[in-house]
N, C-alpha and C positions, 0 to 999 in steps of 0.2 A: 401351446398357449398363445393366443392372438396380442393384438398389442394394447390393447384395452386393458385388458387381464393384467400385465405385468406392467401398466403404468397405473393399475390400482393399486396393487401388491406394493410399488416404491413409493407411491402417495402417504400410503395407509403407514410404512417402517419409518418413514419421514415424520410424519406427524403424530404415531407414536411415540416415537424415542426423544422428541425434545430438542435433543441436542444434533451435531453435526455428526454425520453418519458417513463412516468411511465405503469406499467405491469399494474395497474387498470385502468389505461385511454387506453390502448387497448384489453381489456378485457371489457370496455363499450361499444369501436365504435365496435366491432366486433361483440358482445354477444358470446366470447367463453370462456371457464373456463381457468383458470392458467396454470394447467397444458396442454392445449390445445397450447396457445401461448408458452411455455417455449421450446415444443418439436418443435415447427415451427419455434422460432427463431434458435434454434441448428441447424437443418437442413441447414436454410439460410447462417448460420455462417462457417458452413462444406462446403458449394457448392461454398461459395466467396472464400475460401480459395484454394479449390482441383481446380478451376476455373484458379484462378492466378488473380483475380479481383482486382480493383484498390482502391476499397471500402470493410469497414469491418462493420462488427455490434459490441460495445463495450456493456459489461453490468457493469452500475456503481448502486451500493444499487440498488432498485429494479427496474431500469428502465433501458432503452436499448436506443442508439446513433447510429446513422448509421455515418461514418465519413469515410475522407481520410485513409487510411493504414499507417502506422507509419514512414514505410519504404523510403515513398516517401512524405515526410516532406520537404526535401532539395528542390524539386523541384518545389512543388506545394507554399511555403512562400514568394519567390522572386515576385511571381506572384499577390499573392494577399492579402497578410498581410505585412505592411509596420512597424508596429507595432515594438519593439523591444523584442527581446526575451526573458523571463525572468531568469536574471543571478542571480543563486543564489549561495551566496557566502559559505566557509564554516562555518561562522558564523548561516548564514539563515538552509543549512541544519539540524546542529545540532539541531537547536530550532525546526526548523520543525520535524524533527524526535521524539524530546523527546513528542510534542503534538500529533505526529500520534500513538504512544504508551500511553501514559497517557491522553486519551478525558477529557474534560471537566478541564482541568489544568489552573492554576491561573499568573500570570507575576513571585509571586514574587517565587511559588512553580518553576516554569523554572530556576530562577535566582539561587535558593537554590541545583542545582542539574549541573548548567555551573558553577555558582563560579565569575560570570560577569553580568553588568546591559543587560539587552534582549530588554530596549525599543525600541530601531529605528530598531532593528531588527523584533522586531514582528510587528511594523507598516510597514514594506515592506513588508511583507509577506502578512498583511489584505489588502496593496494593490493591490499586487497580485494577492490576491482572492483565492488564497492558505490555509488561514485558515479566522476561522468568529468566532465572540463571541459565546457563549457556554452559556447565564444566566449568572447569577453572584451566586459565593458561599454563601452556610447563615452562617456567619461568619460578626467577625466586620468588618466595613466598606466596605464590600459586594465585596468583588476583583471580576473583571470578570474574566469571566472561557473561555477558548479557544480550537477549535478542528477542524478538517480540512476539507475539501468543498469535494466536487465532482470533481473541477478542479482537487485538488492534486490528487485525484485517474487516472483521467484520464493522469496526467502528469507523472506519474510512471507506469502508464499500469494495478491498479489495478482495481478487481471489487468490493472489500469491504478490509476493514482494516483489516480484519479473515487471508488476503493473506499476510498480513508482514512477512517479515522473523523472523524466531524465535529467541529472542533474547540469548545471551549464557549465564548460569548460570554462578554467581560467590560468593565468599565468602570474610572475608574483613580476612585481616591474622593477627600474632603479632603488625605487627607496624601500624595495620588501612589500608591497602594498598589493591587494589581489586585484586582478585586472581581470574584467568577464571578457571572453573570446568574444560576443556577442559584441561589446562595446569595441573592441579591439577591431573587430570586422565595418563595423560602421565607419571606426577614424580611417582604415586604410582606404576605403571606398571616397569618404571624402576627399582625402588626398589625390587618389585618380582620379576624380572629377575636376581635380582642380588643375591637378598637369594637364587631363583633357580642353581645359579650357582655354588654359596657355599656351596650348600647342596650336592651339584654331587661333587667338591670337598673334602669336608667329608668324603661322602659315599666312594671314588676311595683311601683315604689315610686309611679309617679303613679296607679297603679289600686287603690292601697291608701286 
């Protein structure tokens, strides 16, 4: 089967099925190894792209989505999702965010890290479908544990949780207070600029 052939075949189960289609269910219908499909989907994703195409290929955890393009969201919603858009506020973000960092995270561990009650925020968010229980911890009275779908990835553009930005180190100071590495690098830097300059000082008044 040439490679035309089997980049219609994953075109055609792509845009069939709708939804996200796992790498071993096209790796069934086709009979070709992983790494077979992974370079045919690149291809496809490079040609929609350099194309100017109106459709992309997304990769969410191991399965692949053929969808609208991102870009033309505005125009394609009015048309055919009546639906409301989900606003989230920055209450919802911050929770979301501390569980797309910490999987498998409990209500009361979220609550111990905002400093505020999380519940109707995290039940908008499972309505959302944004995030989904996680098991329950073994621990007394078993809290559920929480982490985030494939929607979230797709609603942020990623392909796995590996893509978050990195978070910025920090340290707690004298008074308990967080201190970002980032700022902590700055003050030490000024500091040696500053002995550096007192040193050329020194040196220019002993050579006098």
């Amino acid at each position: 089967m040439d490679y035309k052939k089997q980049q219609g075949i994953i075109e055609s189960i792509l845009f069939a099925a709708g939804r996200q289609v796992e790498i071993k269910e096209l790796m069934s219908a086709t009979e070709l190894g992983q790494d077979e499909i992974t370079s045919i989907v690149e291809i496809m994703k490079n040609e929609y792209n350099n194309e100017n195409r109106g459709i992309e290929i997304i990769k969410v955890n191991d399965a692949y989505q053929l969808c609208a393009k991102k870009e033309n969201y505005e125009y394609i919603y009015p048309i055919f999702d009546k639906r409301s858009k989900p606003n989230l506020s920055p209450a919802a973000l911050e929770v979301i965010s501390i569980i797309a960092y910490n999987p498998k995270i409990t209500r009361a561990e979220i609550e111990s890290i905002r400093g505020v009650g999380s519940d109707g925020t995290i039940y908008k968010l499972l309505e959302y479908e944004l995030i989904q229980e996680a098991g329950r911890l073994d621990a007394p009275g078993r809290p559920t544990m929480y982490e985030t779908t494939p929607k979230f990835l797709k609603m942020f553009g990623l392909s796995n949780l590996d893509e978050l930005p990195e978070l910025p180190r920090y340290k707690l100071d004298e008074n308990q207070q967080i201190v970002i590495d980032e700022y902590i690098k700055n003050e030490q830097n000024n500091v040696n600029e500053d002995k550096q300059e007192e040193n050329i000082v020194e040196e220019s008044d002993n050579n006098k």
